[in-house]
C-alpha positions as CSV (number, residue, x, y, z in Angstrom):
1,X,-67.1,-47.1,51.6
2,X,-70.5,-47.8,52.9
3,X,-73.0,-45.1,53.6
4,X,-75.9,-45.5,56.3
5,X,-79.3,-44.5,56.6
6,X,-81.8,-45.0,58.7
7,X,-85.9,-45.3,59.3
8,X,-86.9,-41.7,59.9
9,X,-90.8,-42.6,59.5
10,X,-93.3,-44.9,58.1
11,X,-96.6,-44.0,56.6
12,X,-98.5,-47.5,57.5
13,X,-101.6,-47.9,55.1
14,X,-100.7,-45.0,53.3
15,X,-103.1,-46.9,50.6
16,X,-105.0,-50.1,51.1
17,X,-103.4,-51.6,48.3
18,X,-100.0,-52.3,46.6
19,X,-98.3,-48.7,46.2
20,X,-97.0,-49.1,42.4
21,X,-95.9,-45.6,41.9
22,X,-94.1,-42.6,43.8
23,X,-93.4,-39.1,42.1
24,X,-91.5,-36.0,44.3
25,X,-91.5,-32.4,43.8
26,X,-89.3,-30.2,46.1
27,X,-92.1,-30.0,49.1
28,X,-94.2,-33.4,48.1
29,X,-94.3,-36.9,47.5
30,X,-97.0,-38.1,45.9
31,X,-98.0,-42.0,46.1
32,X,-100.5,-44.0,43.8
33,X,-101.7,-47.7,44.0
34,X,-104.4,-49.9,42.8
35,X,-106.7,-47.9,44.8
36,X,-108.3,-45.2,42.5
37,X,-106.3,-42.4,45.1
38,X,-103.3,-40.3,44.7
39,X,-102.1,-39.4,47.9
40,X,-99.9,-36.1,48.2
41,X,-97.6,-36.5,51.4
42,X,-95.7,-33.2,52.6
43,X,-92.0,-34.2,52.6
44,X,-91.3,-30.6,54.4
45,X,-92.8,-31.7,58.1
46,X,-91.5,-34.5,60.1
47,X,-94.5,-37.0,60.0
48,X,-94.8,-36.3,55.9
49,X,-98.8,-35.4,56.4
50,X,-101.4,-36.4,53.6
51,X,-102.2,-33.1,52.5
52,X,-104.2,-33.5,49.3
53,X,-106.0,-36.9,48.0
54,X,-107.3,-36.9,44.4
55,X,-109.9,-39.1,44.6
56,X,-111.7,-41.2,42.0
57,X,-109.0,-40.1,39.6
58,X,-108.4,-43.8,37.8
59,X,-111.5,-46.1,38.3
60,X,-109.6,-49.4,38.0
61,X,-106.6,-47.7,40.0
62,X,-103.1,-46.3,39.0
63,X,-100.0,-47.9,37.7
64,X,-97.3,-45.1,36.9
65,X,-96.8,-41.9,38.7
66,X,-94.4,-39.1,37.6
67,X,-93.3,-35.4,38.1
68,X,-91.6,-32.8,36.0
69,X,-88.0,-31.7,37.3
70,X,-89.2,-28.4,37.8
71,X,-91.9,-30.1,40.2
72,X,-95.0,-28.1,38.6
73,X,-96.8,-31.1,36.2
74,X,-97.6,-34.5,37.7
75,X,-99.2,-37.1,35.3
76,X,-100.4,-39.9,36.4
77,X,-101.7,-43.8,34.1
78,X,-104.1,-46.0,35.0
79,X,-105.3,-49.7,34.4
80,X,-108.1,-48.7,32.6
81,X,-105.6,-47.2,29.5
82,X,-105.8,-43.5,30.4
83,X,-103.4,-41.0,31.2
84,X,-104.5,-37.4,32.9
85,X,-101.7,-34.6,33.5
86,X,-101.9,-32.7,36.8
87,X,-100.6,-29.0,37.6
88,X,-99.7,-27.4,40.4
89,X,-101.2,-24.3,42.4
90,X,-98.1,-22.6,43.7
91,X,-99.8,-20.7,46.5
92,X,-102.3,-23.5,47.6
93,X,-99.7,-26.4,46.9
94,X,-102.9,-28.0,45.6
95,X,-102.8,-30.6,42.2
96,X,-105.8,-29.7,39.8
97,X,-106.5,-32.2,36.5
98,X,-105.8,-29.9,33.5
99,X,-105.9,-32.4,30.8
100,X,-106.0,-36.1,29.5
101,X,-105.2,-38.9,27.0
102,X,-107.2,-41.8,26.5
103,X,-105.7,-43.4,23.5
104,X,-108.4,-46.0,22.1
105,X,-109.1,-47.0,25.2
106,X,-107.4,-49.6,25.2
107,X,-105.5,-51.2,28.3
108,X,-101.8,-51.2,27.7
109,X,-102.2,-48.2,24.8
110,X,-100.7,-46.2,27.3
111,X,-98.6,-47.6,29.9
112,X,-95.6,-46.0,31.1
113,X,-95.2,-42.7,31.5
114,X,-92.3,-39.8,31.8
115,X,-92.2,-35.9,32.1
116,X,-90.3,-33.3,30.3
117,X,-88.2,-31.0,32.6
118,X,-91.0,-28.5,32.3
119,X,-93.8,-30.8,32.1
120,X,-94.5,-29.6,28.4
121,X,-94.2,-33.2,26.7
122,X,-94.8,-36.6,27.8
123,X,-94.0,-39.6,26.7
124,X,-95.7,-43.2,27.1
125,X,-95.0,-46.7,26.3
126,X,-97.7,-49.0,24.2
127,X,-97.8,-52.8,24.5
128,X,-96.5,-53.5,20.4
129,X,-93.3,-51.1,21.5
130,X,-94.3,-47.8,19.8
131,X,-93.4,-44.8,22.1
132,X,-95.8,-42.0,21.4
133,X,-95.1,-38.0,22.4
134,X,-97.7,-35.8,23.4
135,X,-97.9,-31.9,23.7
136,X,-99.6,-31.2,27.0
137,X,-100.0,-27.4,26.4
138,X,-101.8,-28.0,22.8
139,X,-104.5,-30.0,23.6
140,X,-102.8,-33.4,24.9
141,X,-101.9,-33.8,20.9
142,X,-99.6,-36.7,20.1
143,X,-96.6,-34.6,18.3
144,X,-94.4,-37.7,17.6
145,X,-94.3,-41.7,17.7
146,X,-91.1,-43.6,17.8
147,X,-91.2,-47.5,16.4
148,X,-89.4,-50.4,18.0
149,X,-89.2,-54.2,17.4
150,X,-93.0,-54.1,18.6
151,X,-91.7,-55.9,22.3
152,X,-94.0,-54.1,24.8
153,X,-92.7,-50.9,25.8
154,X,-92.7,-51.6,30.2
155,X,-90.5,-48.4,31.0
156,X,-89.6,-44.9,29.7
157,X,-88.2,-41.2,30.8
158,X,-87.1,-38.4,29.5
159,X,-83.5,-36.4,29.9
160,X,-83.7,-33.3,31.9
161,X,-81.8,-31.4,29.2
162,X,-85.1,-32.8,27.1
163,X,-82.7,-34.0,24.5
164,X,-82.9,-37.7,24.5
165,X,-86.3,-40.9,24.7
166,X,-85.2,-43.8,26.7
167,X,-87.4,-46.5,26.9
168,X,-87.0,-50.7,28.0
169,X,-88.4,-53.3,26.5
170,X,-90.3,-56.7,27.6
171,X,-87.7,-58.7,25.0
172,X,-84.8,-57.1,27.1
173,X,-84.4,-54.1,24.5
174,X,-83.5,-50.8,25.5
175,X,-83.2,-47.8,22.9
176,X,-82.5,-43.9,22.8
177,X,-84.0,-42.1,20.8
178,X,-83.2,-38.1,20.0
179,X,-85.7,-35.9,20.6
180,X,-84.0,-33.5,17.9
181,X,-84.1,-35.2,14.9
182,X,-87.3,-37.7,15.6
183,X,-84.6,-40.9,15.2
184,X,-83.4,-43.3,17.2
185,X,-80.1,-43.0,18.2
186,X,-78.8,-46.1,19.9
187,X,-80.1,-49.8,20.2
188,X,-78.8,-50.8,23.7
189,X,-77.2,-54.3,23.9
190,X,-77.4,-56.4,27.7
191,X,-79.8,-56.9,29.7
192,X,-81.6,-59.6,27.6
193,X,-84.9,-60.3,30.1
194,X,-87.3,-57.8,30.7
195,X,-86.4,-53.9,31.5
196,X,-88.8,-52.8,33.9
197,X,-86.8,-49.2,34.8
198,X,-84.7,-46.6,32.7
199,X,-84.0,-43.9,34.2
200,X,-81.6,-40.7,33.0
201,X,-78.7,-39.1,35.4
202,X,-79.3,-35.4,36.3
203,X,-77.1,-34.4,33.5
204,X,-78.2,-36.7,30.9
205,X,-74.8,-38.3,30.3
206,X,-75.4,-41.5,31.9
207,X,-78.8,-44.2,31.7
208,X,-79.7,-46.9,33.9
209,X,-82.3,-49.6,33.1
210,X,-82.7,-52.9,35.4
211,X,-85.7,-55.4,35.4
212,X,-85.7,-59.1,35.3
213,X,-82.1,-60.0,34.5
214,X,-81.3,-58.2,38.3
215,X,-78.7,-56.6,36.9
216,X,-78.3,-52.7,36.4
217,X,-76.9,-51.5,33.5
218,X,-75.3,-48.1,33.2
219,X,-74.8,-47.1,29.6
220,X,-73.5,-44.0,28.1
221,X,-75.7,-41.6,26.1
222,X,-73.9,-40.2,23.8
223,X,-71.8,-43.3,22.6
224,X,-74.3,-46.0,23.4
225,X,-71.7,-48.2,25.4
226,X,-72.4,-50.1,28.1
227,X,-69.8,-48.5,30.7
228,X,-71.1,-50.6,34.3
229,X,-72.8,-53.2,35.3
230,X,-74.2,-53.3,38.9
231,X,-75.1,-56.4,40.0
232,X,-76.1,-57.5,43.3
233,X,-80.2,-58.0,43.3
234,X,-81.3,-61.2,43.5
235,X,-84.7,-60.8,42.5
236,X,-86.3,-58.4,39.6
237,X,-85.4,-54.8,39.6
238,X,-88.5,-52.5,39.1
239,X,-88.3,-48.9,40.0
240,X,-84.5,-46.7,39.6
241,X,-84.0,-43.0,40.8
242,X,-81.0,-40.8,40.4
243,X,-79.8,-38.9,43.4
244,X,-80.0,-35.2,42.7
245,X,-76.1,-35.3,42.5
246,X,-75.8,-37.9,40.0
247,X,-73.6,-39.5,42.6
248,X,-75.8,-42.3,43.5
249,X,-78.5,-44.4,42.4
250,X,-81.2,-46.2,43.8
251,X,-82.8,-49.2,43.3
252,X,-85.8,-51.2,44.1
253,X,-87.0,-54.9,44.0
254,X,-89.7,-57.9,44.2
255,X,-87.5,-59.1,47.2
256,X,-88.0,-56.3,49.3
257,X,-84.8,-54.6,49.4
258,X,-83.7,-51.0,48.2
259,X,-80.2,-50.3,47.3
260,X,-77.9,-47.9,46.9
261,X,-75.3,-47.2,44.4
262,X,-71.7,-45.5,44.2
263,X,-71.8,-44.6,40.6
264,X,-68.3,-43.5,41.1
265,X,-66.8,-46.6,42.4
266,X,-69.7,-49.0,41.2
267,X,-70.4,-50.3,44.0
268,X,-73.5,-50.6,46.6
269,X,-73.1,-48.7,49.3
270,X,-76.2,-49.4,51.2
271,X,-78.5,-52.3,51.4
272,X,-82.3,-51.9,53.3
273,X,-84.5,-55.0,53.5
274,X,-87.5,-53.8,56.2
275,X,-90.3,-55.4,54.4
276,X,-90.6,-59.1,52.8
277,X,-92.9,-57.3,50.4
278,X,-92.3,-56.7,47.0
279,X,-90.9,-52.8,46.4
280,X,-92.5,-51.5,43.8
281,X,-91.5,-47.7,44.4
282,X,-88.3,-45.8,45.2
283,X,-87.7,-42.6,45.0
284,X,-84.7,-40.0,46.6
285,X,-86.3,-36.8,48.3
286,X,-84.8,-32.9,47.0
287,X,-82.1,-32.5,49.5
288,X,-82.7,-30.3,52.8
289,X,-81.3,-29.4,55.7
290,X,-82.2,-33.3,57.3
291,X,-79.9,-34.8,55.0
292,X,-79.9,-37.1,51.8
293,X,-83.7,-39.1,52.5
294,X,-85.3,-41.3,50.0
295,X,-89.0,-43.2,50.6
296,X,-89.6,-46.5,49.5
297,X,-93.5,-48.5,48.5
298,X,-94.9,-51.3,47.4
299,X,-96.8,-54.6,47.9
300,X,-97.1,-53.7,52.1
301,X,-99.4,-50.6,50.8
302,X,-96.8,-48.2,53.6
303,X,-94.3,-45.4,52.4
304,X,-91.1,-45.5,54.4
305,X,-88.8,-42.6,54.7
306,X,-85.1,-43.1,55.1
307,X,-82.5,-40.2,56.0
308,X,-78.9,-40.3,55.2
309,X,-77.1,-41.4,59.0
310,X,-74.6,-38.3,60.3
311,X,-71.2,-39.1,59.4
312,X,-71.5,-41.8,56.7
């Protein structure tokens, strides 16, 4: 069963360069590119307004972008080997910097980047594969590193129930770790090339992780097996999102295209290819009274907003 969705609006030059990162929280979307912006869109009008900008906020621009799930912490990495964790003002809706990490300075240090469910931890990728943890409520303090092979760690998140590490590997690795007992728990076989995307279901039974071999791979968490593969990009797979639901999944490509996934019946459902530019960006919107929606960014420097077609 196919699903359809179509073009509700497009944010052309949302940033004058490539858009490498989106992050939503249940009123925003917040964009961030090689451009030393972060634009922060409002995903509850019609024409998604700019609302905030937080200028000059990485000097040689911004890489990875991410929210907690409860939508209140934002932090955001940069070329220039820093990370700075943003919170929220309820009643403005306005982002404020309350903290930062700047680990030796180094580019790569500190490269990708994923939230805790309440924004108290973060975790971040290194070039020789270690995955560091950091308290951002005591001071930014690294609390825990986890050691790898030593490939360079190019993707990471965290489970919503803040149980389990994933991270994906440049050699094709992917591991879980438990946040628990401080060890890893699985060394995830087959994807071989790159993984450029892991990404947790809602409930934190299920991980994806995709990159170079354009394959998805859906593993389980708790056993470590490999339960789906979901082929069907034909170019590298760099940015996956979970549908609030956990029904679907959503993926995004150097060839353009976003997909999306039955996780019950493996299968894509939906294919959208409005740009010859590489996607760098997907992400599904909180679910409102318009429908499923989802935006996707990338090399075009636009944000397009799709909504789930009536019926499908």
């Amino acid at each position: 069963m196919s699903k359809q969705y179509l073009t509700l609006h497009t944010l052309d030059a949302a940033h004058p360069t490539d858009i490498f990162g989106l992050a939503a929280t249940p009123t925003q979307l917040l964009s961030a590119s090689g451009s030393s912006t972060i634009q922060i869109h409002d995903t509850t009008s019609p024409e998604f307004p700019t609302v905030q900008t937080l200028k000059g906020v990485h000097k040689l621009g911004c890489h990875h972008i991410c929210t907690s799930a409860d939508g209140k912490s934002t932090a955001s990495a940069g070329f220039g080997g820093e990370v700075k964790v943003w919170s929220i003002n309820e009643e403005s809706k306005e982002w404020k910097e309350v903290g930062s990490i700047v680990d030796n300075s180094k580019a790569g240090e500190l490269w990708a980047i994923a939230l805790s469910e309440d924004g108290r931890y973060l975790a971040s990728t290194s070039y020789d594969g270690r995955i560091n943890v950091w308290d951002t409520q005591a001071g930014m303090e690294k609390i825990r590193e986890y050691e790898t092979k030593g490939s360079f760690g190019m993707a990471v998140d965290m489970s919503v129930d803040g149980r389990f590490t994933a991270s994906g590997h440049e050699n094709g690795s992917v591991y879980l770790f438990n946040n628990d007992t401080g060890r890893m728990l699985h060394s995830l076989p087959g994807l071989v090339k790159p993984v450029r995307a892991v990404a947790f279901s809602p409930a934190s039974k299920l991980l994806a992780a995709a990159g170079d071999s354009r394959i998805i791979a859906i593993y389980d968490v708790s056993s470590g097996e490999q339960v789906a593969n979901l082929p069907g990009h034909v170019a590298w797979v760099f940015s996956l999102d979970w549908s609030f639901s956990g029904e679907y999944l959503l993926s995004g490509g150097y060839d353009g295209k976003a997909k999306v996934w039955s996780i019950d019946t493996r299968t894509c459902v939906a294919t959208h290819s409005e740009t010859d530019k590489i996607l760098w960006a997907v992400r599904w919107l909180p679910k409102t009274s318009r429908a499923e929606m989802f935006a996707v960014a990338g090399g075009a420097g636009s944000i397009s907003f799709y909504r789930e077609a009536s019926g499908s």
